[in-house]
PADRENLO-927087 format. One line per field, with one value per residue (C-alpha): x, y, z; residue in one letter; residue number from 1. Coordinates in steps of 0.1 Angstrom, whole numbers, plus 5000, padded with zeros to 4 digits. Example, Ala and Ser with C-alpha at 12.3 -4.5 7.8 and 13.67 -1.06 7.14 Angstrom:
BEGIN
X <- (5123 | 5137)
Y <- (4955 | 4989)
Z <- (5078 | 5071)
res <- (a | s)
n <- (1 | 2)
//
This chain:
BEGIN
X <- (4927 | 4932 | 4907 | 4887 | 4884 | 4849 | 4859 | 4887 | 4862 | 4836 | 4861 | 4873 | 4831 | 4839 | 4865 | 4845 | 4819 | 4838 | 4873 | 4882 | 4879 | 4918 | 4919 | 4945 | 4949 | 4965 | 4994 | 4988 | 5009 | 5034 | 5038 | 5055 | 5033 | 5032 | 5055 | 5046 | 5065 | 5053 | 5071 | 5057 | 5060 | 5079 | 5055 | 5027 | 5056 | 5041 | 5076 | 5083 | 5059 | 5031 | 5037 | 5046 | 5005 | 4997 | 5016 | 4999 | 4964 | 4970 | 5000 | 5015 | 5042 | 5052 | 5083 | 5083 | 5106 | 5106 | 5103 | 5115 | 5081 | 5099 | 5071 | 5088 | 5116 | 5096 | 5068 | 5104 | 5116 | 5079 | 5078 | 5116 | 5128 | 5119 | 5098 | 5062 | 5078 | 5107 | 5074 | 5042 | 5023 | 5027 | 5019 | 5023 | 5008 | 4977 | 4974 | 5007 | 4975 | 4966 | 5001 | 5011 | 4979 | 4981 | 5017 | 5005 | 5025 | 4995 | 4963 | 4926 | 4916 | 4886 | 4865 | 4848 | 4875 | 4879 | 4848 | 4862 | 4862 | 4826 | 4832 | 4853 | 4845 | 4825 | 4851 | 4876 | 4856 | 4859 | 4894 | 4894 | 4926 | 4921 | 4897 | 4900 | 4867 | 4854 | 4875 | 4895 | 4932 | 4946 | 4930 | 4930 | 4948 | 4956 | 4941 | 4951 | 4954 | 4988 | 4994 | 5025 | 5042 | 5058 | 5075 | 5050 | 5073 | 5102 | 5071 | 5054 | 5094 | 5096 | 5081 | 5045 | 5036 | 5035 | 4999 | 5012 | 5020 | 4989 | 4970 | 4972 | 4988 | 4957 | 4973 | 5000 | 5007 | 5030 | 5048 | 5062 | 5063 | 5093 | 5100 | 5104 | 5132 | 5158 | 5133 | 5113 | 5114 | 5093 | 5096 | 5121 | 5094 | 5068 | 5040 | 5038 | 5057 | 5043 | 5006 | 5011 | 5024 | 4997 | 4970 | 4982 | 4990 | 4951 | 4934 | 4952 | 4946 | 4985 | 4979 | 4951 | 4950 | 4918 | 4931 | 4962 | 4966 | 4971 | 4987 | 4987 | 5019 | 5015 | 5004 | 5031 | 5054 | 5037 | 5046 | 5076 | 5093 | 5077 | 5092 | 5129 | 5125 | 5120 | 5151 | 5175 | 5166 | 5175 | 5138 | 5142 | 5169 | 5164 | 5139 | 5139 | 5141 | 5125 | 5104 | 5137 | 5154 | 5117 | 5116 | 5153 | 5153 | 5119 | 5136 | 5169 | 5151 | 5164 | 5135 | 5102 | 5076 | 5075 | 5050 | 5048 | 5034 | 5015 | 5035 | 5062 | 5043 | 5038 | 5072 | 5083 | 5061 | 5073 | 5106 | 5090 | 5096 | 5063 | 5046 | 5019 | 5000 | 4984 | 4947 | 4946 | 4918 | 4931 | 4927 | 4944 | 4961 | 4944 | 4959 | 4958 | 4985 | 4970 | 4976 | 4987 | 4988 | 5013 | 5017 | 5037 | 5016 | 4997 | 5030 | 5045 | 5007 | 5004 | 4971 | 4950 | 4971 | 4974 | 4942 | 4936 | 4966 | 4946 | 4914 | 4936 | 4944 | 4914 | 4903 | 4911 | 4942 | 4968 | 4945 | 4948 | 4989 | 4992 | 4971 | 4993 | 5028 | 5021 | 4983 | 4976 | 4938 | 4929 | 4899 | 4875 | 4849 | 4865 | 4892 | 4869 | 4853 | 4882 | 4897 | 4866 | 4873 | 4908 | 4917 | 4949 | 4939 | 4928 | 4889 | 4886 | 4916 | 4911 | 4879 | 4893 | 4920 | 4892 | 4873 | 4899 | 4909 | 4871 | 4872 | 4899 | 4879 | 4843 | 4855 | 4848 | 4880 | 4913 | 4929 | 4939 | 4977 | 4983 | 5017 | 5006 | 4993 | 4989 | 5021 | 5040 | 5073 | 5075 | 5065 | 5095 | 5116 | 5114 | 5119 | 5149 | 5155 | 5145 | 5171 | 5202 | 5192)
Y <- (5345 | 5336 | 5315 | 5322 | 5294 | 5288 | 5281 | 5259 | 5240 | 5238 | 5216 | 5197 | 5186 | 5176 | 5155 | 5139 | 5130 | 5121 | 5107 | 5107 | 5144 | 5157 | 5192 | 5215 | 5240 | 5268 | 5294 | 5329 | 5362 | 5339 | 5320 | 5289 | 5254 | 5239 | 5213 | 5195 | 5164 | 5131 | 5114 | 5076 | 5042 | 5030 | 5010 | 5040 | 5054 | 5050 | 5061 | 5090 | 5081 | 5083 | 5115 | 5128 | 5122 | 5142 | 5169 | 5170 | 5169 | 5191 | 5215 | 5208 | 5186 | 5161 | 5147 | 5110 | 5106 | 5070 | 5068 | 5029 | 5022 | 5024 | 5039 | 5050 | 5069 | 5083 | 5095 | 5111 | 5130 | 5146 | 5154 | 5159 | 5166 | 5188 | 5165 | 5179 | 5208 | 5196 | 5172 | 5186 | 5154 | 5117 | 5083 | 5061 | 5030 | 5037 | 5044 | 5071 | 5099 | 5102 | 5107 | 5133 | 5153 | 5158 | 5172 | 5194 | 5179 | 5172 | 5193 | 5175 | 5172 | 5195 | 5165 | 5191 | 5202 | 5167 | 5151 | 5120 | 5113 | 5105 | 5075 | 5059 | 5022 | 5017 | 5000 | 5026 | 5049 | 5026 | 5023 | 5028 | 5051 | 5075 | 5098 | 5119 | 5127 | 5124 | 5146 | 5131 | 5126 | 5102 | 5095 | 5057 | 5063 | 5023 | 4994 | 4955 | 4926 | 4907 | 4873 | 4849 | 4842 | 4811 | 4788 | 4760 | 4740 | 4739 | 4733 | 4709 | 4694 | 4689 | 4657 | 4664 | 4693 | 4675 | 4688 | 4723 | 4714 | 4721 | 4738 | 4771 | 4778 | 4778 | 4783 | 4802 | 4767 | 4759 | 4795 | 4781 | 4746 | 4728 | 4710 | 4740 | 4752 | 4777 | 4780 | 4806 | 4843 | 4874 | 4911 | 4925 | 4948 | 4942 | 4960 | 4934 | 4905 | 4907 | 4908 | 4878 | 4858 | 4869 | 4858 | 4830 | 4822 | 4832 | 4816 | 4786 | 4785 | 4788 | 4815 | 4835 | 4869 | 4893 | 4916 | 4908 | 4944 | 4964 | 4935 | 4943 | 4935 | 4901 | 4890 | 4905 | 4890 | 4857 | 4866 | 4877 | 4851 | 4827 | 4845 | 4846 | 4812 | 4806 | 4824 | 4811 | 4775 | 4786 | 4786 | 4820 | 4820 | 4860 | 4891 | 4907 | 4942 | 4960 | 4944 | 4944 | 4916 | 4896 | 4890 | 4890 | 4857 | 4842 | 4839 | 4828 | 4800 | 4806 | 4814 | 4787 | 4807 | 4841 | 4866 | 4896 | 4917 | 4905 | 4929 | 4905 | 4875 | 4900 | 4908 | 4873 | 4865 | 4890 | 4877 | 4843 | 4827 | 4808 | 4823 | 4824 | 4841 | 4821 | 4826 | 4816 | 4808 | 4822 | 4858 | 4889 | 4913 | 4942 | 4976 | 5012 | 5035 | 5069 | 5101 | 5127 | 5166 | 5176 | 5214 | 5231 | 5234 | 5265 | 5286 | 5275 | 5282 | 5243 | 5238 | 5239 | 5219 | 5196 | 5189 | 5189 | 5166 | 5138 | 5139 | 5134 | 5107 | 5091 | 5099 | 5075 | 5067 | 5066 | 5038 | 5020 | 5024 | 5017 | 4984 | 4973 | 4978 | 4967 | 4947 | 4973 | 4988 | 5028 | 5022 | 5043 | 5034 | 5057 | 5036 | 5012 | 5046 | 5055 | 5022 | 5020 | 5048 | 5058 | 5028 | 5031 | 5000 | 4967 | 4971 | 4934 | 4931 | 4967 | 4953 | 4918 | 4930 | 4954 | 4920 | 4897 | 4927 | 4927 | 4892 | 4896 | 4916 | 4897 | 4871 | 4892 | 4875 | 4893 | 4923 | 4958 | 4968 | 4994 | 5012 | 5029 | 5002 | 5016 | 4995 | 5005 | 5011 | 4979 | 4960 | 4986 | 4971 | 4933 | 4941 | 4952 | 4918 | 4898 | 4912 | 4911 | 4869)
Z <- (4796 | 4833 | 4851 | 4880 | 4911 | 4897 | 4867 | 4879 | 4903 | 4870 | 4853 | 4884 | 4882 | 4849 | 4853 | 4881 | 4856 | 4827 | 4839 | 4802 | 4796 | 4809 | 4829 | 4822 | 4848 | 4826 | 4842 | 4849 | 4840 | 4827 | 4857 | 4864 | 4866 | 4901 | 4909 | 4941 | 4957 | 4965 | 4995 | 4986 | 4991 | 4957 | 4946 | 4944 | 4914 | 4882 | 4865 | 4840 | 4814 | 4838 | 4862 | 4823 | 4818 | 4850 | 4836 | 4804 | 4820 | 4850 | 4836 | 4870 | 4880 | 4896 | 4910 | 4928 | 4957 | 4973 | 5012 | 5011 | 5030 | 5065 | 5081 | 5113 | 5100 | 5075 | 5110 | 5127 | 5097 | 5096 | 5133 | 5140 | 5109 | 5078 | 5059 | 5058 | 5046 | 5021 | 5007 | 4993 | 4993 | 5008 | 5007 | 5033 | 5047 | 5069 | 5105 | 5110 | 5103 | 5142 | 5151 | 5124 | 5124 | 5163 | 5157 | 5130 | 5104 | 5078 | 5068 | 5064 | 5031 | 5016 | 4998 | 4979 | 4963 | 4948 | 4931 | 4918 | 4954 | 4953 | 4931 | 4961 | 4970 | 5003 | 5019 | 5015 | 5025 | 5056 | 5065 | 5101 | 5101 | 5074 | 5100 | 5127 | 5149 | 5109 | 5092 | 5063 | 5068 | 5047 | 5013 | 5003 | 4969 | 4970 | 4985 | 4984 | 5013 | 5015 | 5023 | 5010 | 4979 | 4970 | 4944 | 4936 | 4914 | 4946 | 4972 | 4958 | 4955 | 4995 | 5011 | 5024 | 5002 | 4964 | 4964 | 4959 | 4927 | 4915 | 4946 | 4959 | 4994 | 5015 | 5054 | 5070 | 5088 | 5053 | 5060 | 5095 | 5091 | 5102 | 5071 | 5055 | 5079 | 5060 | 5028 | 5041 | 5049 | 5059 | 5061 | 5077 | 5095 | 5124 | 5106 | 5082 | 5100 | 5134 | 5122 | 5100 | 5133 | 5150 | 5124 | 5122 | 5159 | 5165 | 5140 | 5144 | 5178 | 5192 | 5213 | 5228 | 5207 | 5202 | 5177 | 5154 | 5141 | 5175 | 5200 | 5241 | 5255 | 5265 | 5235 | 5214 | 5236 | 5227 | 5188 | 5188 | 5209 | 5181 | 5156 | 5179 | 5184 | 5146 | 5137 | 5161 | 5149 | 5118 | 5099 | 5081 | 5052 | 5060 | 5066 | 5032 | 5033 | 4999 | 4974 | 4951 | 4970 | 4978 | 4938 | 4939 | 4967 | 4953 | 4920 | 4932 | 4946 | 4983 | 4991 | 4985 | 5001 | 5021 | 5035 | 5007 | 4980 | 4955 | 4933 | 4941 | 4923 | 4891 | 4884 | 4892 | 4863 | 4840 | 4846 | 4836 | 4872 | 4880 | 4908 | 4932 | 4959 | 4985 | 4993 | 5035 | 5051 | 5078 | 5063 | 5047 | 5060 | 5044 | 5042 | 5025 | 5012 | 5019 | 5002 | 5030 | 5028 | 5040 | 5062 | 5038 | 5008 | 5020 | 5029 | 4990 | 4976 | 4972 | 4983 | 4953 | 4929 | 4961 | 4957 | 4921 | 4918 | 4945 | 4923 | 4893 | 4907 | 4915 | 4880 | 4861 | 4844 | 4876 | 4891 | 4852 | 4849 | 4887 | 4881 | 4849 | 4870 | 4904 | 4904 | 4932 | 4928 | 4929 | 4946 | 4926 | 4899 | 4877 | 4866 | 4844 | 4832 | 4820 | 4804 | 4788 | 4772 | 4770 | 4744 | 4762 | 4788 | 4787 | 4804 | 4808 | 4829 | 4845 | 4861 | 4868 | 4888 | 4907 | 4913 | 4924 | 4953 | 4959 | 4965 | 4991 | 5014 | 5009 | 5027 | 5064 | 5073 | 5080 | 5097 | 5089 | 5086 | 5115 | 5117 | 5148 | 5169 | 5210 | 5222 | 5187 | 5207 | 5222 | 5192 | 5179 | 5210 | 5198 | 5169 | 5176 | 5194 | 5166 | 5146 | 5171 | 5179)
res <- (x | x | x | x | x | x | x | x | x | x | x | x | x | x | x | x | x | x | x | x | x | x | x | x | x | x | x | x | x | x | x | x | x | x | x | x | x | x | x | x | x | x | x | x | x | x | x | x | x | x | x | x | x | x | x | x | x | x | x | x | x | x | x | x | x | x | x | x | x | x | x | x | x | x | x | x | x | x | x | x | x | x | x | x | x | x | x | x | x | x | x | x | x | x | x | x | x | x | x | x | x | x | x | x | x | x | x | x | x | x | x | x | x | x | x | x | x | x | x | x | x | x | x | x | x | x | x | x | x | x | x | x | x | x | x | x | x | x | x | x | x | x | x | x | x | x | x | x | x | x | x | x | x | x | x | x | x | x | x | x | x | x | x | x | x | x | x | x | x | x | x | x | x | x | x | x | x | x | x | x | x | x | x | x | x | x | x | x | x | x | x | x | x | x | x | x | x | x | x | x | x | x | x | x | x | x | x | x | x | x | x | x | x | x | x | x | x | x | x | x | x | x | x | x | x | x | x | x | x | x | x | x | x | x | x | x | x | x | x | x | x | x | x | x | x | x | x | x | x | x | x | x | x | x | x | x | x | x | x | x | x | x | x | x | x | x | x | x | x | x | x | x | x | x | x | x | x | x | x | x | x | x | x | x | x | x | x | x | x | x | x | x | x | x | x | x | x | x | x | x | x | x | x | x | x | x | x | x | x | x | x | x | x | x | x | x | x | x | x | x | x | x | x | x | x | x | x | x | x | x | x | x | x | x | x | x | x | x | x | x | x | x | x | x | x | x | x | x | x | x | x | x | x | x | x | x | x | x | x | x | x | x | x | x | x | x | x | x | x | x | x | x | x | x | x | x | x | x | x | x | x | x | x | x | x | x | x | x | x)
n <- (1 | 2 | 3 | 4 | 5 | 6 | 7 | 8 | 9 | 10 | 11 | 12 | 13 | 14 | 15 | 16 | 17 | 18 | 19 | 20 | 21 | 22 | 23 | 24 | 25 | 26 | 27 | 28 | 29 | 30 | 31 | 32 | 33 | 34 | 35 | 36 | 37 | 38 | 39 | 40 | 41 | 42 | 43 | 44 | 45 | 46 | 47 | 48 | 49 | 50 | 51 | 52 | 53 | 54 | 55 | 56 | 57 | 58 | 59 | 60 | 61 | 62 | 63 | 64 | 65 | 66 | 67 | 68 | 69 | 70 | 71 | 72 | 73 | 74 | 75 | 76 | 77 | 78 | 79 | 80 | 81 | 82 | 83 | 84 | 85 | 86 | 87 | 88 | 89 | 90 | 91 | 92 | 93 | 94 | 95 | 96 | 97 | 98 | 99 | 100 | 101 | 102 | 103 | 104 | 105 | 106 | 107 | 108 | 109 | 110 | 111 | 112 | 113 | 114 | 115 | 116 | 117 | 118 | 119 | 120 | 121 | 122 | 123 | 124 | 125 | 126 | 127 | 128 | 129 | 130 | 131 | 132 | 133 | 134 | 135 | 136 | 137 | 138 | 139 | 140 | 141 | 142 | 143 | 144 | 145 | 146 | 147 | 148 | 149 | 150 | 151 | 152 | 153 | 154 | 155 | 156 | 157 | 158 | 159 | 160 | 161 | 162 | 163 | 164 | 165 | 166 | 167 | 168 | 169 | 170 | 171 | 172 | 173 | 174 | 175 | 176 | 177 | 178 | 179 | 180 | 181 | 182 | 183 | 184 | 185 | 186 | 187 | 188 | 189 | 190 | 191 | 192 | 193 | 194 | 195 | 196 | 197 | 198 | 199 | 200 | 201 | 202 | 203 | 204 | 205 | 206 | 207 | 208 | 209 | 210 | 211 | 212 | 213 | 214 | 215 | 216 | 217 | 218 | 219 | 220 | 221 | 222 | 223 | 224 | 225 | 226 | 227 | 228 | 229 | 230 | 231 | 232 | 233 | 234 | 235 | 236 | 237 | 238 | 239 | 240 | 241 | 242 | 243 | 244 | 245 | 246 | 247 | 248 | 249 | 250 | 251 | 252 | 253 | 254 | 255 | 256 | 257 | 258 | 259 | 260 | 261 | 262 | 263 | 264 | 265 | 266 | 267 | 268 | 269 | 270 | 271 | 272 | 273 | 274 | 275 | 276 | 277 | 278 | 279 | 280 | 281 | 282 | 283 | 284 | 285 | 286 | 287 | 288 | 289 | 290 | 291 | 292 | 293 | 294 | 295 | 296 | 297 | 298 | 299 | 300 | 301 | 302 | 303 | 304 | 305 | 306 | 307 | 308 | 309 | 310 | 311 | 312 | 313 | 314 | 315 | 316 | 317 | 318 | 319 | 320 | 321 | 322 | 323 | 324 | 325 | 326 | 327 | 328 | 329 | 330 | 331 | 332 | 333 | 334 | 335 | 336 | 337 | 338 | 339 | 340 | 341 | 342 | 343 | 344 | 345 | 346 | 347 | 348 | 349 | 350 | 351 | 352 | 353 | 354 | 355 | 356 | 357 | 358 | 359 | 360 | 361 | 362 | 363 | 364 | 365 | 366 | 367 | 368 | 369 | 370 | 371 | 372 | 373 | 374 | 375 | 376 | 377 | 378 | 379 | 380 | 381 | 382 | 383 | 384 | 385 | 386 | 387 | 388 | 389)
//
């Protein structure tokens, strides 16, 4: 028997209320299942196993391409290139939403075609970027704060930082500090380098800054010749460029402490390489990785498994496996639900790991990531500069 839309949006309610009970959208007249495209930052891919489970619940498909987290490229091959179309959905770091909704390159979502929505934290609801004169662009399908990583056992090593031994990193002072010239590193990229310079420059009182996450000129050419004058003398071993060679530098011991991922710090410790992320008082840089609809899904006859594909992830087991691989957070209620009941997850740890991201953003201190800050192509200018000194 075919279903109707109602009866499809009767069992999207369901899953809305019980994140344990799976829908399986079933095919028509013999036809095909969807299979849609996900243009993401790699660490959003929770790997066969787990887009396996999406099929099994939704009897649609779907196939993980990474988009290596460059955020600009990935904005030019939506608006210039064939991107929105060749992809069905993406994920990308927050704030490109303004730029590729005024070019026409991705649709607003229709929230009530995705009830698990409703179980959304308050503060994601409250990312600044993810709306457009309030309609919903980007979907905050997951949500973390960054800071540094480091090596306490080399630290604590170096003369003047023995208390690292046992303490956790606590400043972004320790990140620049001359004594640990050609031990550290950062991101080779100004949406994550250029605000951490800039926290720390403001907070610290180096510079006069108002707001770290969208610079004006002058004061970005405050940071950045910081940051120039850092590598020239020689205090950056490198700007690591994918989380692969951050774990890959960290372990080698290169590297003693670095602005990154806290993904890095898990698989550091999987690898049995001790580990840790620094709590500053400075503040995080918080950010989201929003799911994005892209413009072609109407012209394939996309949009509803688009949709039914975002609230499966919000439902429940995507935010669990995402948790276990990377330490990221699906920022829905849901995902205890569901460990609770699925068997399949650890519950305790599923609503530790929600806690200690919690934590992060109780503080009040900290900035939002912005990859679309008003002077965007100069900050893409010095960049440039940074890496040709």
């Amino acid at each position: 028997m075919c279903h109707t839309n109602l009866s499809r949006r009767e069992l999207l309610k369901r899953l809305g209320s019980a994140a344990s009970v799976p829908l399986v959208i079933t095919s028509c007249g013999g036809r095909k299942p969807s299979k849609l495209r996900l243009y993401g930052t790699g660490t959003l891919d929770i790997q066969k196993a787990g887009w396996d489970r999406l099929t099994k619940d939704l009897g649609a498909e779907v196939e993980f391409i990474d988009n290596l987290n460059d955020t600009g490229p990935v904005i030019a091959k939506m608006i210039t290139g064939t991107a929105s179309r060749d992809y069905d959905l993406g994920g990308l770091q927050g704030g490109a939403e303004s730029e590729l909704a005024r070019a026409g390159k991705i649709l607003p979502w229709d929230l009530q075609r995705i009830p698990t929505w409703q179980k959304i934290w308050p503060l994601a609801r409250e990312v600044p970027y993810t709306r457009i004169e309030g309609v919903q662009y980007g979907l905050p399908i997951a949500l973390n704060a960054d800071s540094m990583v480091y090596r306490p056992d080399l630290l604590s090593k170096i003369s003047g930082f023995e208390q690292y031994g046992e303490s956790i990193v606590d400043t972004y002072a320790v990140l620049f500090d001359d004594r640990l010239r050609g031990k550290a590193s950062m991101e080779d990229a100004w949406i994550n380098s250029a605000i951490f310079a800039a926290i720390y420059m403001k907070e610290n009182n180096v510079a006069r800054i108002d707001d770290p996450s969208n610079l004006t000129d002058q004061e970005l050419k405050q940071v950045m010749t910081f940051l120039i004058d850092k590598k020239k003398a020689g205090h950056f071993v490198k700007f690591w460029n994918g989380w692969e060679e951050g774990v890959r530098l960290v372990k080698s011991g290169q590297v003693v402490i670095m602005t990154g991922w806290e993904p890095i710090v898990y698989e550091l410790r999987r690898q049995n390489v001790r580990a840790e992320y620094a709590i500053p008082r400075e503040g995080y840089e918080g950010w989201s990785n929003d799911l994005l609809l892209h413009e072609g899904v109407k012209s394939k006859g996309l949009y509803d498994a688009a949709h039914d594909v975002a609230n499966w992830l919000y439902s429940g087991y995507y935010g669990c496996k995402l948790g276990e691989l990377r330490g990221y957070v699906v920022p829905n209620d849901s995902i205890v639900t569901f460990s609770e009941a699925s068997k399949e997850f650890d519950p305790a740890e599923v609503k530790k790991r929600n806690e200690h991201v919690k934590a992060k953003f109780r503080t009040g201190r900290g900035y939002w990531q912005n990859v679309r800050p008003k002077e965007y192509r100069l900050y893409e200018e010095w960049w440039s500069r940074l890496r040709a000194a």
